[in-house]
C-alpha positions in Angstrom: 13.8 -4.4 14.8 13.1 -0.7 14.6 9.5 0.4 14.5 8.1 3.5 13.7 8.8 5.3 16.1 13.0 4.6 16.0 12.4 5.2 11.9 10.7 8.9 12.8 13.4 9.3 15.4 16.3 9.1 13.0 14.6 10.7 10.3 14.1 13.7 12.4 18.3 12.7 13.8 19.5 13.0 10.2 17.6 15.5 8.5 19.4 18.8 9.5 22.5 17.1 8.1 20.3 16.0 4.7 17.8 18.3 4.0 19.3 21.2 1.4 22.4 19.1 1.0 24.0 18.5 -2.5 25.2 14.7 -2.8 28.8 14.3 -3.9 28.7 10.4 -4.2 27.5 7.3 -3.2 29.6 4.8 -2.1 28.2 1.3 -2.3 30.4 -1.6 -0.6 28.0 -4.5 -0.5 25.1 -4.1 -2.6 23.8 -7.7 -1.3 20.7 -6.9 1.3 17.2 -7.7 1.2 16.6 -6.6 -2.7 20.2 -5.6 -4.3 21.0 -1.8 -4.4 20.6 -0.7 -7.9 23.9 0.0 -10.0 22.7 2.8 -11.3 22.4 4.5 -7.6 25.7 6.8 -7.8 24.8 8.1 -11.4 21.0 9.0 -10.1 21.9 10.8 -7.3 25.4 11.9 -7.7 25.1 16.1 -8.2 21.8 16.2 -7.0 20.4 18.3 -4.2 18.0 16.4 -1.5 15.0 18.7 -1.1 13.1 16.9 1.4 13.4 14.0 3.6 9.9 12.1 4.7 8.7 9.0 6.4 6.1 6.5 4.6 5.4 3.7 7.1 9.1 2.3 8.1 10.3 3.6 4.8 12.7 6.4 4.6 11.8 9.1 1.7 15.1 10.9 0.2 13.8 13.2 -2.0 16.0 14.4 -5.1 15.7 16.5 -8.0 15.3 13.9 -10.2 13.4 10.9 -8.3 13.2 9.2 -5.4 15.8 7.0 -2.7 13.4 4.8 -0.6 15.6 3.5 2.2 14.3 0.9 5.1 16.2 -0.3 8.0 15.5 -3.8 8.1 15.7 -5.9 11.4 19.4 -4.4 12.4 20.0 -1.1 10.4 21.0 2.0 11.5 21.9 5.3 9.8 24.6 7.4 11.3 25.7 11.0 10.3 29.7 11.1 9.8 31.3 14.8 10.2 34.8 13.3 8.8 35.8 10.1 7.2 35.7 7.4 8.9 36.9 3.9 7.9 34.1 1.6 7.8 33.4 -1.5 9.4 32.3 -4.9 8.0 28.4 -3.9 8.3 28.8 -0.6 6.8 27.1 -1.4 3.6 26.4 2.4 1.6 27.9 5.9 2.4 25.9 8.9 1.0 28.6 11.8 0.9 27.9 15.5 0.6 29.6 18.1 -1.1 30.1 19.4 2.6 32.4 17.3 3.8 29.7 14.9 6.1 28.2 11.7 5.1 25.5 9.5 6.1 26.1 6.0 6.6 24.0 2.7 6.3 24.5 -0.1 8.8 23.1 -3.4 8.8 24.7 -6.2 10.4 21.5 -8.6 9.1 21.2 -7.3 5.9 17.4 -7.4 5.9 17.5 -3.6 4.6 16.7 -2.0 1.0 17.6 0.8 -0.7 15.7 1.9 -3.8 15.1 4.0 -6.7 12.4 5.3 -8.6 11.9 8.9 -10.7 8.1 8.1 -10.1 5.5 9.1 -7.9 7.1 7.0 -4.4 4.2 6.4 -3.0 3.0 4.7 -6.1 6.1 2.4 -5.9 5.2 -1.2 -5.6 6.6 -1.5 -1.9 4.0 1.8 -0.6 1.2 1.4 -2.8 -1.3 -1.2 -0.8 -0.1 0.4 2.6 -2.8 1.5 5.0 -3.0 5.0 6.8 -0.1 6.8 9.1 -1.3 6.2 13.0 -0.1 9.6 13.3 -2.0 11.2 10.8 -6.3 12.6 10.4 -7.0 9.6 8.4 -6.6 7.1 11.2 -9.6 7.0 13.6 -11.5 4.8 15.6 -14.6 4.6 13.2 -11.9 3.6 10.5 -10.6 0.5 12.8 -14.1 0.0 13.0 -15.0 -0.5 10.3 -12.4 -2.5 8.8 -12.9 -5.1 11.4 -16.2 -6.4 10.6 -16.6 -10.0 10.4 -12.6 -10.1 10.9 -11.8 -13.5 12.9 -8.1 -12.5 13.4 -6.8 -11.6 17.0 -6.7 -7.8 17.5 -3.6 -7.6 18.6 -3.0 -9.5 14.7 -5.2 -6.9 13.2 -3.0 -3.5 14.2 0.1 -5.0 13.4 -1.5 -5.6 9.4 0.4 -3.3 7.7 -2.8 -2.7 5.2 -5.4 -1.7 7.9 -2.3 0.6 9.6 0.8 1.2 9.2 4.1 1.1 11.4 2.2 -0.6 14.8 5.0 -3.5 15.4 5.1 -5.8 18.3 6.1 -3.6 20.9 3.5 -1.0 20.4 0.6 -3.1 19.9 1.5 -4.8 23.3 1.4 -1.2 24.5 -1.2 0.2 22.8 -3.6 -2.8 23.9 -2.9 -2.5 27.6 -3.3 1.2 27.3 -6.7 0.7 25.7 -7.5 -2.2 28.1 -8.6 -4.6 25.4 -7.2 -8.0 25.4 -4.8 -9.5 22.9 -6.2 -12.5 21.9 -10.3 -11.0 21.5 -11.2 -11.0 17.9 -11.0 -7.9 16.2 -14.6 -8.4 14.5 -15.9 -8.2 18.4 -14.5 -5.3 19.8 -16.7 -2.5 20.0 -16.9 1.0 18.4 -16.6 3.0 21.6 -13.2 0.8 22.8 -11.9 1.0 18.6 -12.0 4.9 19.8 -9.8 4.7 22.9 -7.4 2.1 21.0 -7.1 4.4 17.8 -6.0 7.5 20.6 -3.8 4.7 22.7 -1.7 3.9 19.4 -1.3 7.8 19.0 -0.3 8.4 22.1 1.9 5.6 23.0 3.7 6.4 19.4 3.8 10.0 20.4 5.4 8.9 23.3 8.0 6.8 21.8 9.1 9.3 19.5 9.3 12.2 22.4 11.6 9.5 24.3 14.1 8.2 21.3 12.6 5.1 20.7 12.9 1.6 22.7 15.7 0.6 22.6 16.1 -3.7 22.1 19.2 -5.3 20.3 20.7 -2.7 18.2 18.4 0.2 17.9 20.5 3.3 17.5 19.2 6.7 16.6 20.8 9.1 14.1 23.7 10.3 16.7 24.6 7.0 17.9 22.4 7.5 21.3 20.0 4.3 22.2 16.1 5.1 23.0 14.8 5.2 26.7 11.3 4.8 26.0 11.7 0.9 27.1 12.2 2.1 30.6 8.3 3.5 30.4 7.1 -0.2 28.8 3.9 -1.2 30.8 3.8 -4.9 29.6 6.1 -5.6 26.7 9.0 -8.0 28.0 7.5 -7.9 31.1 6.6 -11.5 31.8 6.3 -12.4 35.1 6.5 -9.2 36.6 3.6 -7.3 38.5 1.6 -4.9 36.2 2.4 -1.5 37.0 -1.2 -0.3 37.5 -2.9 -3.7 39.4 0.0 -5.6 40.3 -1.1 -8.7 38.5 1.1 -10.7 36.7 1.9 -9.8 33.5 1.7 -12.8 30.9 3.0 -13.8 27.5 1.5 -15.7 24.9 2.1 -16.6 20.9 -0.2 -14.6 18.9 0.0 -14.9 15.3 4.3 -16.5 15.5 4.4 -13.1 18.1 5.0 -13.1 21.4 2.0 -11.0 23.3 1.9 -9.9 26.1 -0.5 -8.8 28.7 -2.2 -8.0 32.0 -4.9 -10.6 32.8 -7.1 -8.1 35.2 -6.5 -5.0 32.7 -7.1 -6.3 29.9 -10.8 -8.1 28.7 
């Protein structure tokens, strides 16, 4: 599935080809993924200019003149910038085409994407509303892990990965982020202390930072905007890394379920 950083990586792919760009159409083949595409998609944006083009969580931001396109790439999609047409294949579910000549198209072979519309405030939109703060941005500090985990019973490894206390920190980069900060998976989030909530908060910066700077990870069908797969998964410390020595102690890394994911972990680096 892509995570944050392959969604940041293709925003910043696409955007030169987006940003400024007047849409001619919108072509929708299938309109059958994880919520239909409205009907009323062609008419909103058909004509209009895209003026900006942000990130909100995994959520893609296209915004118009006149409202809003909120696009997510499910488990499988992809976005792809087109310079000429191109027939599609039996995945390719939506073409946006400009008035220059290029398009952008959606893929998503498991159709657990969305594309939306709203004229309102997005980030008011029912989908964004209850999400927690960017890991990226000033918002997200170690006192603010902190203090949300206070009596929490949940694993930490469980409590990054909720959406409502941060956003965007999937499986991979929890695993990473965890090893990085030297904190255990399965340790309850209402037990770890304020000074180690500090060096986790900088770990899931940095590792995200990371990410993005290398493309992504690439796992199953993570593409970027031009086609080209991540190579941040040849820096991966523990994830997929059962049974092999840990990079830093030589320890055995190990995998467990946590909360229906698999963890994983270095028994010595990790308490």
């Amino acid at each position: 599935m892509p995570e944050l950083p392959e969604v940041e990586t293709t925003r910043i792919g696409i955007a030169p080809y987006v940003v400024g760009e007047k849409i001619k159409k919108i072509i929708v083949r299938d309109s059958r993924l994880r919520w239909p595409v409205p009907a009323s998609l062609d008419d909103q944006l058909s004509g209009q200019l895209i003026r900006r083009l942000s990130r909100r969580a995994k959520y893609l931001l296209f915004q118009a003149e006149n409202g809003c396109m909120l696009l997510h790439l499910g488990m499988s999609g992809s976005l792809r910038i087109l310079m000429e047409e191109t027939p599609p294949d039996k995945h390719d579910h939506v073409d946006i085409c400009f008035e220059a000549g290029h398009r952008l198209r959606f893929r998503d072979p498991r159709r657990f994407g969305s594309v939306h519309w709203t004229m309102a405030d997005p980030l008011k939109h029912p989908l964004l509303c209850h999400l927690g703060p960017e890991p990226l941005g000033d918002n997200f500090t170690g006192d603010s892990l902190f203090a949300k985990s206070r009596q929490r019973r949940q694993s930490i490894k469980t409590f990054i990965m909720d959406s409502r206390i941060v956003v965007g920190v999937g499986n991979i980069y929890a695993s990473e982020a965890l090893f990085a900060a030297g904190i255990h998976p399965k340790r309850k989030a209402g037990k770890v202390s304020w000074k180690r909530y500090g060096r986790l908060a900088n770990a899931i910066k940095t590792v995200l930072k990371k990410a993005i700077r290398k493309g992504g990870t690439t796992l199953r069908d993570f593409l970027n905007g031009n086609g080209e797969p991540g190579y941040f998964r040849m820096e991966l410390m523990v994830y997929d890394r059962a049974g092999e020595p840990c990079k830093v102690c030589n320890s055995i890394i190990r995998s467990e379920r946590i909360g229906q994911r698999s963890a994983y972990y270095c028994p010595k680096c990790q308490r």
